[in-house]
Residue, then its C-alpha position, 0 to 999 in steps of 0.5 A: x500500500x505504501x509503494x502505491x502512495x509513494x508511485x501517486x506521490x511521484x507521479x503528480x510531482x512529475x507532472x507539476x515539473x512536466x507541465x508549468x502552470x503557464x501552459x495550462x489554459x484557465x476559463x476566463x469571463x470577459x464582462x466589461x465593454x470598455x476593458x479588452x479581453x485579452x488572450x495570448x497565444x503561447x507555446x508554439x511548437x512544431x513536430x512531425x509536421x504539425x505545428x500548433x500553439x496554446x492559449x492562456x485563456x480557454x474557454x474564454x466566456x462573455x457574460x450574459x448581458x454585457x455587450x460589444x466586448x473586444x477581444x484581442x489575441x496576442x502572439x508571441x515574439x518572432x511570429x505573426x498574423x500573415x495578411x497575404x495567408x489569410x490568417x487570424x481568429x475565425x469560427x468553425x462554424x456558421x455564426x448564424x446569430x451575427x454574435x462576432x465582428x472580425x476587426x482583423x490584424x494590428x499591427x505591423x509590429x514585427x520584422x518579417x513578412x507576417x507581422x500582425x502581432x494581434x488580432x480583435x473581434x468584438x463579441x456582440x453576445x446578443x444570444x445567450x447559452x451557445x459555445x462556439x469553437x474557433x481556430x487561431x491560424x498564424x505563421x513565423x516571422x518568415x511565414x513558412x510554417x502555419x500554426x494552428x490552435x482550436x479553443x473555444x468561446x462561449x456566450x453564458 
């Protein structure tokens, strides 16, 4: 029994060294019109080919009743939002209510080709209780690799 307590007791110290509190993405409520709810894009990595990315913040939540709140993606250094690859934040669905605006890339900030370092919507969050997957698509400086991240926001 002792043995199986201390295999726990090793295997949770493993995972709090393996995996840092920065890579695990928390629920955020973003309720405030005037103020910018802000999600950055972290830990991008390739590996056998498939290059992606995390957030800080997911799911990201627009509480019910609070309207027209911006919401701005930003990237880290040496990568950016590509103009000519057409990327940036987008629903994977229909969004058949009208409940998002994309305002599109700032910048440029950068040096290379794809130097859009942020992204806004606004999230007019006009109808309640619906979750809406999106992907995040951007690029190294130099714009030869895509990076692809799939959170989710939900209007409460």
């Amino acid at each position: 029994m002792a043995r199986k307590w201390m295999f726990i007791v090793g295997c949770l110290a493993f995972v709090g060294c393996v995996l840092p509190a920065a890579s695990i993405a928390a629920p955020v409520t973003c309720n405030d019109p005037v103020k910018t709810c802000d999600v950055a894009i972290v830990n991008p990595t390739c590996a056998t080919g498939t290059c992606t990315a995390s957030v800080n913040v997911d799911p990201v939540h627009f509480e019910r009743g609070k309207n027209n709140i911006k919401a701005v993606w930003t990237l880290p250094n040496g990568f950016g939002f590509c103009p000519q690859a057409s990327d940036g934040v987008f629903l994977k669905k229909d969004d058949s209510n009208d409940q998002f605006d994309q305002q599109g890339a700032e910048g440029p900030s950068g040096s290379g080709r794809c130097n859009k370092k942020k992204f806004h919507m606004r999230a007019k969050n006009t109808k309640s209780q619906s979750t809406h997957p999106y992907k995040i698509v951007f690029h190294n400086d130099a714009g030869t690799q895509e990076y692809l991240v799939d959170p989710t926001m939900v209007n409460d």
